[in-house]
C-alpha positions as CSV (number, residue, x, y, z in Angstrom):
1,X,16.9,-7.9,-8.4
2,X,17.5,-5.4,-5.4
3,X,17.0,-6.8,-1.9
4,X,14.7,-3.7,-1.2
5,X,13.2,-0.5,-2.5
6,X,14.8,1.3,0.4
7,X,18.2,2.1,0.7
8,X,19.1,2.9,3.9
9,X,22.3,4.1,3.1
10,X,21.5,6.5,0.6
11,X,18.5,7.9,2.4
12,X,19.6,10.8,4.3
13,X,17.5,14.5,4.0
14,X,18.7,16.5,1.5
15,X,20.1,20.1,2.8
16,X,19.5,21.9,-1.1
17,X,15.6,21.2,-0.1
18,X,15.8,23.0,3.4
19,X,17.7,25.7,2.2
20,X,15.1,26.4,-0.2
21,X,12.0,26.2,2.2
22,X,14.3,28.8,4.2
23,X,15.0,31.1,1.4
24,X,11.2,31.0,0.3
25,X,9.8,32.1,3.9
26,X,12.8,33.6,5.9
27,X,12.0,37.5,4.6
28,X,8.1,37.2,4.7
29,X,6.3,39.5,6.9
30,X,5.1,37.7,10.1
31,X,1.3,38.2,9.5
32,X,1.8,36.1,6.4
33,X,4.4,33.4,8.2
34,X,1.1,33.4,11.0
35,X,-1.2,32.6,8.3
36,X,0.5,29.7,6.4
37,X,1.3,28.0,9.7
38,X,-2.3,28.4,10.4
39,X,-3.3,26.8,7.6
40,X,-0.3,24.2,7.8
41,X,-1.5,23.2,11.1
42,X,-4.9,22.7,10.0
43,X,-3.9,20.8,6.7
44,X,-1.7,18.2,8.9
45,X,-5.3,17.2,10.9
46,X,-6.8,16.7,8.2
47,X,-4.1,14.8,6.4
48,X,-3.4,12.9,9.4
49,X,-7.0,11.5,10.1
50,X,-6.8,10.5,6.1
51,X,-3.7,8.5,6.5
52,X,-4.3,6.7,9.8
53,X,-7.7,5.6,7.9
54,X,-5.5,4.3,5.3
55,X,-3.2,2.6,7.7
56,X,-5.4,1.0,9.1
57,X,-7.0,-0.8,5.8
58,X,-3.2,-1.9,4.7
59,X,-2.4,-2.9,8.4
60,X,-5.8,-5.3,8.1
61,X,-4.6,-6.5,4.5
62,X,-1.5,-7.3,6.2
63,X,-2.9,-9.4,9.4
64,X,-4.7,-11.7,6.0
65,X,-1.3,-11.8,4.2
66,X,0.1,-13.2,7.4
67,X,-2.5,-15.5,8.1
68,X,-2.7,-16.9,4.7
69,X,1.1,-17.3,4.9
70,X,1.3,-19.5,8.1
71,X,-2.3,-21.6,6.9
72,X,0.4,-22.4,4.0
73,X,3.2,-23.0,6.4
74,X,0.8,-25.5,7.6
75,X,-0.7,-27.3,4.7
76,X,2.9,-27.8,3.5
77,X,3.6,-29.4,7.2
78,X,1.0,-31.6,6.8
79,X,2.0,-32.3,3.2
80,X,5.5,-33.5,4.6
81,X,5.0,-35.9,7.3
82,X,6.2,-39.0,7.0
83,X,3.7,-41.5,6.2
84,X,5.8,-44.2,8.7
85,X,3.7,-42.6,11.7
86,X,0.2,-43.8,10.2
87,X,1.3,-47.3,9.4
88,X,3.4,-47.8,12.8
89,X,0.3,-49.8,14.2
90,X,-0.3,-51.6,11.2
91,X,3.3,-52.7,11.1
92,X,3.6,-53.7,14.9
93,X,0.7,-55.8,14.7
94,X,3.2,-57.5,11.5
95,X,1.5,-56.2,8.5
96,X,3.9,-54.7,5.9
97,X,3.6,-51.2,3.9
98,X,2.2,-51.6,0.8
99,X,5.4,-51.3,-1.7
100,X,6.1,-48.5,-3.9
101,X,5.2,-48.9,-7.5
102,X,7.0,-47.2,-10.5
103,X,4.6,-45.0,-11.4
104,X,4.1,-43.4,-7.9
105,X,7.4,-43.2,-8.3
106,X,7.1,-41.2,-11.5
107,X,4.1,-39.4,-9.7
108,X,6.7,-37.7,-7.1
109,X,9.3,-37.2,-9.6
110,X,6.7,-34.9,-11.2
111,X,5.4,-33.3,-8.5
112,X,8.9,-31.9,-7.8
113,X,10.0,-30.8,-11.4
114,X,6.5,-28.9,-11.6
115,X,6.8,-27.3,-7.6
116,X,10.4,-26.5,-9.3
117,X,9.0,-24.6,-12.4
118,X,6.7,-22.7,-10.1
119,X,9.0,-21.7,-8.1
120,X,11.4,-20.1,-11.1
121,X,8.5,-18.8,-12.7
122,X,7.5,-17.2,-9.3
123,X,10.8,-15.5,-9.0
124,X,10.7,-14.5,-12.4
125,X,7.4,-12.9,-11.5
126,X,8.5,-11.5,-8.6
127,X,11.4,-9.5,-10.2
128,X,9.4,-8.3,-13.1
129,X,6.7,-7.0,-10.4
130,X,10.0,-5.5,-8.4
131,X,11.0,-3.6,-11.2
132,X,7.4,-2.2,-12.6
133,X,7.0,-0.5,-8.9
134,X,10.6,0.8,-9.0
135,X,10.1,2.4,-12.6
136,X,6.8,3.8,-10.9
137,X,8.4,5.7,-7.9
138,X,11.0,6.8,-9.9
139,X,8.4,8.2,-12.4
140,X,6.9,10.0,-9.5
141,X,9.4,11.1,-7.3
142,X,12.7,11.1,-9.7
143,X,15.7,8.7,-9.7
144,X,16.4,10.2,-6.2
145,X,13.1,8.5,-4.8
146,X,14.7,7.5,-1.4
147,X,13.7,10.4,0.7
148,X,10.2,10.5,-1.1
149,X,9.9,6.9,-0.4
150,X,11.3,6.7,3.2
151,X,8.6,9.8,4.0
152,X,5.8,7.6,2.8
153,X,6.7,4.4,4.6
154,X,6.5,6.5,7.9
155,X,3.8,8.1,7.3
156,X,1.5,5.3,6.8
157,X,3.3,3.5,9.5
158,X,4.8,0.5,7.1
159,X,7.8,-1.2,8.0
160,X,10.3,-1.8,4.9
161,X,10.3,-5.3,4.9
162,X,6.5,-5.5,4.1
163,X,6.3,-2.5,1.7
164,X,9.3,-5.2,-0.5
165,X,6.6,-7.9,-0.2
166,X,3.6,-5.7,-1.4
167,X,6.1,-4.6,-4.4
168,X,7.2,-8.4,-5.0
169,X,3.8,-9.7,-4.5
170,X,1.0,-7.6,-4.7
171,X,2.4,-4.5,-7.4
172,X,-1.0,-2.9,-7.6
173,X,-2.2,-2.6,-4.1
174,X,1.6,-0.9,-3.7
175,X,1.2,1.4,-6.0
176,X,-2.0,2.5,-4.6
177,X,-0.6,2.4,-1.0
178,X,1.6,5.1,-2.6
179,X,-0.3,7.0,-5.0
180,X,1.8,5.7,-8.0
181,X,-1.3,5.1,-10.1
182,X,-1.8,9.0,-10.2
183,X,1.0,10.3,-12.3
184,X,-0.5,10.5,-15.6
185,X,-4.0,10.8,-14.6
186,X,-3.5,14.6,-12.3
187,X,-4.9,16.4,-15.5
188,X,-7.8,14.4,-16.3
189,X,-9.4,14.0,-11.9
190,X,-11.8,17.0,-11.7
191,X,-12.6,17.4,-8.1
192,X,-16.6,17.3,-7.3
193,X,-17.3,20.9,-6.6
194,X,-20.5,22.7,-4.8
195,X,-21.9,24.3,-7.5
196,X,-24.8,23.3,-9.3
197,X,-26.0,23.2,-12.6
198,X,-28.1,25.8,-13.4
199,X,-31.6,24.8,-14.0
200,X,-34.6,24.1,-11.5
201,X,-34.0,20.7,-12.0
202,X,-30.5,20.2,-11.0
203,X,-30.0,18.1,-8.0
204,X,-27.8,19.7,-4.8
205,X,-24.6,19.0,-4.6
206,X,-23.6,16.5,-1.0
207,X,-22.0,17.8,1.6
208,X,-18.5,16.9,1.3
209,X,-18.1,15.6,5.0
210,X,-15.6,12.9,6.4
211,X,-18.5,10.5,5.8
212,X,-18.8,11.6,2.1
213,X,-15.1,11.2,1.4
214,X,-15.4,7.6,3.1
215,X,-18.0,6.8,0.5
216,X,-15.7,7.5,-1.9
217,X,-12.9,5.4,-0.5
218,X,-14.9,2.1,-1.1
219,X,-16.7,3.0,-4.1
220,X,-13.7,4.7,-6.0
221,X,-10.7,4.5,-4.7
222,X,-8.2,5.2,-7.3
223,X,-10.1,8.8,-7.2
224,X,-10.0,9.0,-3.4
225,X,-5.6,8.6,-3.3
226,X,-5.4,10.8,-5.8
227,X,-3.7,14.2,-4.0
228,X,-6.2,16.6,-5.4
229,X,-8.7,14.8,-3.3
230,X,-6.2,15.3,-0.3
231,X,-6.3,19.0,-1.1
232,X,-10.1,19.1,-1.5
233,X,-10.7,17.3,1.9
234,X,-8.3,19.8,3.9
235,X,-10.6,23.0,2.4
236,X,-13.8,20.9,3.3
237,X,-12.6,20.6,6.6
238,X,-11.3,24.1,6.8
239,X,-15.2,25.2,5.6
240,X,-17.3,22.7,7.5
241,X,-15.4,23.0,11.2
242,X,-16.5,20.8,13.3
243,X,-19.6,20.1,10.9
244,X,-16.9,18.3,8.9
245,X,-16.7,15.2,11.5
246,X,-13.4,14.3,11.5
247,X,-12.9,11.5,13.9
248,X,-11.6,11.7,17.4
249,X,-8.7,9.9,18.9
């Protein structure tokens, strides 16, 4: 099993991919350059305020990872001290420790064999989950996925070293992080639109504000990461102005 989804040495920007953006823009007339920068500019806001929201939900889920790991650190401190320290005043007032029988003896020879098999079976786990989120970036992004990947993890401000754990430990909330779970389900995610079906008894459609989309975030999420919904949330913006409520820094 690879060390790490990222290699660093492989990840450098790829000059076929500028030299096509050039090629695409470099003889349009400037009007039209104006205009897509326009609405680049606008589409980076939006995008922006979506991702720092999604940060900031893995960043949390990271502070809990942490904290669960050093509550562990310290159960298996506790787990570990030597048993001498409790019976020192028993002993100096010339009492003697209780001897060891066989089958405590059997009790601890068990204990390890089974914190043993765990451990293997952990690994085991561990790689399996590895290689299930590397099939998945590679399914999105191509066998070539360093770039793609390396874009992501700054973007949503993630160092490498967690993003390995998530993969290793927690496959699904990974591939949500990075919109793996969307590959094969593009064609079936209709985005909500305004209209309204006809009849005097259709309900109105909501206003598809910021607070609208954060409704959606906790209610469905694996339709909120999908990138149609990223699309959709830019022209919302774009429509609403400052009606839209993005939030300010």
């Amino acid at each position: 099993m690879a060390d790490s989804l990222l290699n660093l040495d492989d990840n450098q920007p790829s000059a076929q991919d500028r030299e096509a953006i050039l090629n695409k823009w470099k003889d349009k007339p400037q009007e039209e350059l104006l205009e897509a920068k326009v609405n680049a500019d606008l589409y980076v806001k939006t995008l922006t305020a979506r991702l720092d929201d999604l940060r900031n939900d893995y960043l949390s889920l990271r502070e809990q990872h942490q904290a669960g790991t050093e509550l562990k650190d310290l159960i298996d401190q506790l787990k570990s001290k030597p048993q001498g320290d409790d019976n020192s005043q028993l002993t100096n007032q010339g009492n003697n420790l209780p001897a060891i029988k066989p089958e405590d003896i059997d009790t601890l020879v068990t204990q390890r064999v089974t914190e043993q098999l765990t451990q293997h079976q952990r690994t085991l786990a561990q790689r399996e989950n590895f290689k299930t989120v590397e099939a998945k970036l590679k399914e999105q992004f191509g066998p070539d996925y360093q770039n793609a990947y390396k874009q992501r993890l700054d973007t949503l401000g993630l160092d490498r070293e967690f993003a390995d754990d998530l993969a290793k430990n927690h496959p699904q909330v990974f591939i949500k992080t990075f919109e793996l779970d969307n590959v094969k389900q593009q064609n079936n995610v209709s985005v909500p639109r305004n209209t309204q079906r006809p009849g005097s008894f259709a309900p109105s459609a909501p206003v598809r504000n910021w607070a609208y989309y954060q409704e959606m975030k906790k209610t469905n999420p694996k339709l909120y990461l999908d990138p149609k919904i990223a699309v959709q949330m830019d022209a919302d913006a774009q429509a609403l102005g400052a009606d839209f409520g993005l939030p300010v820094d």
